[in-house]
N, C-alpha and C positions, 0 to 999 in steps of 0.2 A: 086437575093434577097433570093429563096425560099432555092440555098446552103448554106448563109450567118443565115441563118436564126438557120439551123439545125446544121451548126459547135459551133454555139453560145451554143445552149442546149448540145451538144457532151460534148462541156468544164465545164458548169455547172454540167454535171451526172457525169464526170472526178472527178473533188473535192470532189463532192459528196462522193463518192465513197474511196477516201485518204480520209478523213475526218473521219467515217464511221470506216475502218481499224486502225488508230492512236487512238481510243478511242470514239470518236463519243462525246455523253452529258454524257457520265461515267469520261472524261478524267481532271482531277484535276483540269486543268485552267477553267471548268465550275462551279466548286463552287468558286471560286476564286471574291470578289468582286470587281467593277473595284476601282482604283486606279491613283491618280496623284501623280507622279515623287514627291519624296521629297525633302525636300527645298532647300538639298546641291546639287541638281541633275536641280534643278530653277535657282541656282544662287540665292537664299533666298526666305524669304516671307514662309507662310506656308500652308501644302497640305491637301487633302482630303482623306480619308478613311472611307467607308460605313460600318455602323456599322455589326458584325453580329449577329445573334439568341441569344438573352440571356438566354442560357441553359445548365447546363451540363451532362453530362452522364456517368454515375457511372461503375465500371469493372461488374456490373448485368446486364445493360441494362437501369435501370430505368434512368428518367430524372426527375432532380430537377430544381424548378426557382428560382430565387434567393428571398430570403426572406421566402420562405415555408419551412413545418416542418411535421413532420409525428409522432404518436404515438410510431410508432416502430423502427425509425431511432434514431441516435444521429450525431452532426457536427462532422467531422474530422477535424484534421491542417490544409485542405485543402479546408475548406469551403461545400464540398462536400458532401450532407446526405448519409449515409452508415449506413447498419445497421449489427448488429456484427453477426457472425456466429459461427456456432458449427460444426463438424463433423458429418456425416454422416445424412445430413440436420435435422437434435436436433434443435428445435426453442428454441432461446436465449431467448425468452419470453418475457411478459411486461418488457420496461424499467423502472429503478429507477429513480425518479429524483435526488437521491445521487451517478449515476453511473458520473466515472468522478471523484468525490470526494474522496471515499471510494473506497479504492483500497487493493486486496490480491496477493502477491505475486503468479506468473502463477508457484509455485511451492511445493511440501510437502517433507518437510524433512522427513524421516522413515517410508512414507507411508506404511500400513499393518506390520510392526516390532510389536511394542506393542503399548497401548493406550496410556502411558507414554512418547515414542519412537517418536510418529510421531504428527506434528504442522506445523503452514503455518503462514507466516505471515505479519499482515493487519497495514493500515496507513494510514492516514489522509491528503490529498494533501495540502500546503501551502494554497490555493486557498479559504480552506473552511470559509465560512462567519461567522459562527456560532457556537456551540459547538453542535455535535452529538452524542443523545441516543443509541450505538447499543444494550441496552439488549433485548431483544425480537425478534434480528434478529435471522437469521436461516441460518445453515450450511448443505445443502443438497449433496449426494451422488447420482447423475443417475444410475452408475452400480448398485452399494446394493440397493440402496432406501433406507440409512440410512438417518437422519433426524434430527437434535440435534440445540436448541436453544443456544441463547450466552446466558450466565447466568446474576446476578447480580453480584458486587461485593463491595471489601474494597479499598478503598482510602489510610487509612494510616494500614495497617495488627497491632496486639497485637500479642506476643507470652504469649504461656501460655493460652486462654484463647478462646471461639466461638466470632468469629467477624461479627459485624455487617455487613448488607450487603446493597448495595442502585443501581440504574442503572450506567452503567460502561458510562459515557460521555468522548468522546476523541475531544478535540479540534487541531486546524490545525497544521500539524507537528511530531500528537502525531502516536506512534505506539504501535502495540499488537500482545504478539507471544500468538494463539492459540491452546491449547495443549487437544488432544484427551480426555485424563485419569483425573483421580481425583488429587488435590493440595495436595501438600504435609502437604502444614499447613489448610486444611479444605476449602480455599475461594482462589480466583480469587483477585489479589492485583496490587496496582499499585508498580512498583518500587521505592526505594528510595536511599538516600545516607550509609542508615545501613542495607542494606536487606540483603546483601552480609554473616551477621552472622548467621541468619536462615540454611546456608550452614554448618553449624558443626553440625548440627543434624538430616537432610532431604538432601535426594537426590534429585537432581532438575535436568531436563533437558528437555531445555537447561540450564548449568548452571548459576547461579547466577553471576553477577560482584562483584568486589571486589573493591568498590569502598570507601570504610567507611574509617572514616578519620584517618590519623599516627595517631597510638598508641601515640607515642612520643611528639606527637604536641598537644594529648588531655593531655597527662600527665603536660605538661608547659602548655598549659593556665587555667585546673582546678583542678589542687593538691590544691592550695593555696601558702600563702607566704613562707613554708617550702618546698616547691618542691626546691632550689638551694642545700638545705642540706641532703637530702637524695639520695645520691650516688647511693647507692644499690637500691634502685626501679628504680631509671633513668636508670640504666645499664640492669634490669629486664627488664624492658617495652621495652627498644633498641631491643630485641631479639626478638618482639612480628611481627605477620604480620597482614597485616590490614584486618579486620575481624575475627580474630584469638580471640574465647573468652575464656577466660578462669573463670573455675568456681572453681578451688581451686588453688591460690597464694601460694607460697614457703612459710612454715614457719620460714623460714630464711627473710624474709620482715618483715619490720615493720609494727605494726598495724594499721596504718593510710594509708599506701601502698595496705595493703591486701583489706581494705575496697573501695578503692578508686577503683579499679581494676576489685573488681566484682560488685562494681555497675555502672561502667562505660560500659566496656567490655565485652559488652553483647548487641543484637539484644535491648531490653526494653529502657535499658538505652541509649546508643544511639541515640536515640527518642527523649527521654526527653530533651537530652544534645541540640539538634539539630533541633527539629521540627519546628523551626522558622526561621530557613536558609533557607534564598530567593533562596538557589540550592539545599533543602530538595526534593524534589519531582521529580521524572524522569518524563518522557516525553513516558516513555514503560509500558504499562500492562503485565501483566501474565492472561490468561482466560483458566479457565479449564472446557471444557467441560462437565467433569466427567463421561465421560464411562467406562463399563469395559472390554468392545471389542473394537477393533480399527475401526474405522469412515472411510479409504479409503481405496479402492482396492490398490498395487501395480502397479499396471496395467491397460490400458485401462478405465480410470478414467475421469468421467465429474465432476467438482464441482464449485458449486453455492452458491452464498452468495446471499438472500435473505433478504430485509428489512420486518417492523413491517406488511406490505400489500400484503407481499407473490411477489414483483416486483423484477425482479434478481436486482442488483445491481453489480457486475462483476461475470463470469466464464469464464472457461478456462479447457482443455482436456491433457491427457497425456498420 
């Protein structure tokens, strides 16, 4: 009995010991919960499986539970709280609660070129519930520590004339190229369907579209009932391109041609003709900073959009 006894414990410290060597309580099949065969492995009927830890665990370390939130996180696609990062551990800072909405291109065109030269540009997610005030936000530089708010601006621009200015509100959809330098016509505007003429006299960049209506097409629907008999202006204005204004007509037109021409064919006039066309109004601002130094480095570049509470609202490095 007392050999029988001791080969029994031999075999137990044997296992022991393979056990031990294959992994021991580290080896995978110990987090593994148990499990019944499923149902096509039954022959039907359906199985069990023990739930596990309801927690995830982020590429930081940290663990979220489901339903929590944190001041300084935001959701990913993945349900997952994450919270954004900077380079060279740069805290992203208080979140906006219009982060997500309000979004700027992760790029600047002509950074450090000229103030005119360089612009990044911002838009409105589909998503957004409401219409959004950005004037008062803020455009921050980490490298410089320059600093420059969005300004106010114009809705519908005048030429000729100081326009009014009011908060720049973008609803969902809408976008806005923001440009370092000062406006060529004095304000910050929304786009429209005749802005494209302001281009014969201002330099713009980025440039202006050219989106104002055929020459041709405004000459037939508002000459009047002699516009079939005047040849020579129909064949004049055919040559015209759109946004093309002109402010002195061939004396070779007739006087009803000439008049019609430059009060048509022109950034003002346009407006008038037009400002009631349900696709008068773009959906793009123009915001001009107005510096007369350029706002980003070239290089090694943090920048920050900032809402009216000084809370980032997106940034991004380069």
């Amino acid at each position: 009995m007392e050999h029988d006894a001791w080969f029994f414990i031999g075999v137990f410290v044997f296992i022991f010991l393979i056990w031990i060597a294959t992994g021991g309580p580290l080896h995978p099949l110990a987090f593994n919960g148990p499990t019944l065969a499923e149902p096509g492995a039954l022959g039907g009927g359906t199985y069990l499986s023990l739930p596990r830890a309801p927690y995830a665990v982020d590429g930081s370390g940290n663990v979220s539970l489901p339903g929590s939130s944190g001041d300084n996180s935001v959701s990913g696609s993945s349900g997952v709280s994450q919270t954004p990062s900077l380079p060279g551990g740069i805290a992203f800072g208080d979140i906006s609660p219009y982060r997500g909405v309000v979004l700027i291109d992760h790029y600047i065109s002509g950074a450090g070129s000229t103030p005119k030269g360089e612009f990044l540009e911002l838009s409105i997610s589909q998503s957004a519930k409401t219409p959004i005030d950005i004037s008062g936000w803020t455009l921050r530089s980490d490298a410089s520590g320059n600093s420059t708010p969005i300004p106010r601006g114009t809705e519908v621009p005048a030429g000729g004339t100081v326009n009014a200015a009011q908060d720049i509100i973008l609803s969902a959809g809408d976008h806005a190229t923001i440009i370092s330098g000062q406006s060529p016509i004095g304000a910050s505007f929304r786009e429209n369907k005749c802005i494209g003429y302001f281009g014969n006299f201002q330099s713009f960049s980025p440039v202006l579209p050219l989106s104002c209506p055929v020459p041709s097409t405004e000459l037939s629907t508002l000459y009047g009932t002699d516009y079939i008999r005047d040849t020579t202006c129909i064949e004049y204005v055919n040559t015209l391109s759109r946004c093309q204004a002109v402010l002195s007509p061939p004396s070779t037109l007739s006087g009803t041609c000439q008049s019609f021409i430059v009060k048509y064919f022109n950034y003002n006039g346009c407006v008038d003709a037009h400002k009631s066309d349900t696709d008068f109004k773009g959906d793009r601002w123009r915001i001009y900073l107005g510096r007369t130094s350029t706002m980003w480095q070239p290089r090694h570049e943090i920048v920050r959009l900032l809402d009216a509470q000084c809370k980032t609202v997106d940034a991004f490095s380069y």
